[in-house]
C-alpha positions, 0 to 999 in steps of 0.5 A: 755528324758521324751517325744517322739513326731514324725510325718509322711508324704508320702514323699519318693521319689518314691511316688513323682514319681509315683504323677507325672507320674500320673499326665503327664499321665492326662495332656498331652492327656488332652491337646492333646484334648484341642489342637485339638478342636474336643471336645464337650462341656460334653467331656470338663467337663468330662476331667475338672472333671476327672483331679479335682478328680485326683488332690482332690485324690493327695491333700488328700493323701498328707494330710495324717500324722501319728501322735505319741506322748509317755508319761506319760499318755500313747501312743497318735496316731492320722492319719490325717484326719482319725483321727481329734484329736489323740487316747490315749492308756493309759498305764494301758490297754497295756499288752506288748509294744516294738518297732519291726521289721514287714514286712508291706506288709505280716503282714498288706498288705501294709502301711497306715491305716490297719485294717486286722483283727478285733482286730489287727491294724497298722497305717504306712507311711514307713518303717518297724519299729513300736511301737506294742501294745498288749492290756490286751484285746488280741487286737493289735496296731502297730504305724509305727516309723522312731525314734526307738531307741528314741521310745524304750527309752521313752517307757522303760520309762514309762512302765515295762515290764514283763521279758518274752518278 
């Protein structure tokens, strides 16, 4: 295999669960409201307005994917629509690259877009497997992965590592 390439969604079935239960809880009082006909006419437009927000809200965060793609040049990543086109970190700036086990919610306070510290990253959408990244900076990147161990094999690949890992 010469080329890795993997994307991302918010699909577990939890996250479905708790759009819905969101949802209901917008809908059903909206209609009460509505069935009763007390409503005046900026109490209509907020509610209008408060359930387009929540349903602008559901639309963007099902929008969001995580983008990886390894070869020759390097690592590309991209988190839509953060990112419009992916990042390359060239293989000539990383000092170490493997594929890890980390726990999200202690190492980065979750999945998503993280930025906890100033010169280390994560970009995830599930689970606790990721390609990290140490650049020859003292920076760090980790790139969340459901594909492991075609992740591992491609960078194994392309970039040699030093045996003190």
């Amino acid at each position: 295999m010469r080329f890795f390439k993997e994307t991302q969604r918010f699909d577990q079935w939890w996250f479905h669960l708790i759009n819905i239960l969101v949802l209901g809880v917008m809908i059903y009082p909206t209609y009460q409201a509505f069935r009763s006909n007390n409503l005046e006419a900026t109490e209509i437009y907020v509610l209008i307005l408060a359930f387009i927000l929540v349903l602008l809200l559901l639309g963007l965060v099902y929008s969001i994917k995580l983008r990886t793609q390894i070869d020759e040049k390097g690592i590309h990543y991209g988190f839509f629509p953060f990112h419009r086109k992916n990042r390359i970190v060239p293989w000539s700036n990383i000092e170490h690259c493997y594929v890890r086990t980390y726990n999200p919610i202690t190492e980065y306070g979750g999945w998503g877009y993280r930025g906890i510290r100033r010169n280390s990253k994560a970009f995830n959408i599930k689970g606790n497997q990721g390609i990290q990244i140490v650049f020859k900076t003292g920076g760090k990147l980790l790139i969340g992965t459901q594909k492991t161990a075609e992740a591992g094999q491609i960078i194994n690949r392309y970039f040699k590592q030093d045996e003190g890992i």
